[in-house]
N, C-alpha and C positions, 0 to 999 in steps of 0.2 A: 504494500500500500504506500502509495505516496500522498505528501502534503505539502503545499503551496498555499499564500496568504499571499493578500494586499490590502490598503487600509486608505481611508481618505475622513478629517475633519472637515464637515459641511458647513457652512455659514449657516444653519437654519435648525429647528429643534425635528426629533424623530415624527411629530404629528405634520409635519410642513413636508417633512421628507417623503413621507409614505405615498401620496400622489402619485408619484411620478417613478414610484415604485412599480404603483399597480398598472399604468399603461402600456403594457407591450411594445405597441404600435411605435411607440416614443424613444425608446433604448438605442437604435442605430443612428443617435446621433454622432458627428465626427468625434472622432477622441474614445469615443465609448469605450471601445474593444466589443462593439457590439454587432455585425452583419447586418442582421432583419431580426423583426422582433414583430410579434400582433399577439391581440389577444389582449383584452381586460379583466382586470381579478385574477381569476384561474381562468382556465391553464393561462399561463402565458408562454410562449415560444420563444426562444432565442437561439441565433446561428452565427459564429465568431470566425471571425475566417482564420483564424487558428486552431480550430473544431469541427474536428471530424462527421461532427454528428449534434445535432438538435439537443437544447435541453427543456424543459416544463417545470412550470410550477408545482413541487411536492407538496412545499408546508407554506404556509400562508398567513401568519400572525402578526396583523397590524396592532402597531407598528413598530415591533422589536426585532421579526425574525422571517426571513424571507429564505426559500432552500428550492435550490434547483437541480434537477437529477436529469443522465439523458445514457446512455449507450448503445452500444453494436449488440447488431441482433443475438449472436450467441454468447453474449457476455464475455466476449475479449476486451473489450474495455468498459469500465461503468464508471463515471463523473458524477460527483456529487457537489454543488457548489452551495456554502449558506451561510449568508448575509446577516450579520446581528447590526440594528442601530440602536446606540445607547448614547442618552443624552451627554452631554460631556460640560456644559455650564455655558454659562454667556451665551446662550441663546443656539449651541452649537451640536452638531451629530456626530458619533464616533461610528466610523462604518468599517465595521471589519469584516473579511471577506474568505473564505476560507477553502481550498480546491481539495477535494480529494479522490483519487483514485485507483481504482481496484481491479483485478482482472491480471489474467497470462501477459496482454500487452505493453503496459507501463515498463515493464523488466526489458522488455525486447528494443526499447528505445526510450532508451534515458534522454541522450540530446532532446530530441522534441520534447520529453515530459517536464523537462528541466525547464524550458521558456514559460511553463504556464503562469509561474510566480508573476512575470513578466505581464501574461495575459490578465491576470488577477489584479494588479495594480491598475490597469486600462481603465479595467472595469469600475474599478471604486472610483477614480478621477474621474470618469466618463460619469457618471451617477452626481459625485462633487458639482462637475459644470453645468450637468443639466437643472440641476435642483437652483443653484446661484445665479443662475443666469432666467430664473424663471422657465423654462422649458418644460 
């Protein structure tokens, strides 16, 4: 199993942030680390062009904890990605972001698994901008 993080402090509290959580459709802004995204509430879809494969909306608790799961059909790889936001003070969100992944395949190719951290931080920035920038 492997694990990969990224994190982003938002200008804005976890009840501001959750919005723009739950719109899909809104994730693939520039920066994100995000492809295509649709989908309001549940499911929500997302596609990373560093990802092999689609993930959806698991767990769904506004507005503290968001979890996104996706894998290959015979479970050579399974990705689990989950989102905690905790208030952090002065009116701000701590968003931690956490990858993890399971399966025969992770082992077979470390280089690419190694970038996700990489992909992981996109994504909190990517969330950061949209939420600051009103989006």
């Amino acid at each position: 199993m492997r694990h990969d993080g990224g994190c982003s402090t938002i200008g804005a509290g976890p009840d501001e942030v959750w919005p723009a959580r739950r719109d899909g459709a809104g994730w693939d802004t520039p920066g994100s680390g995000v492809e295509h995204g649709r989908g309001r509430d549940r499911p929500v879809t997302l596609a990373a062009p560093d990802c092999t494969f689609p993930v959806r909306a698991t767990a769904f608790e506004p507005p503290v904890r968001l979890q996104l799961s996706g894998g290959m059909p015979l479970g050579e790889l399974r990705g689990l990605r989950t989102g905690a936001f905790t208030p952090a003070g002065a009116g701000t969100t701590e968003f931690i972001v956490r990858g993890e992944h399971t399966g025969p395949l992770p082992a077979m190719i470390p280089r690419s698994m190694s970038e996700r951290g990489a992909s992981l931080d996109r994504f909190a920035h990517g969330l950061k901008q949209r939420v600051e920038s009103g989006g």
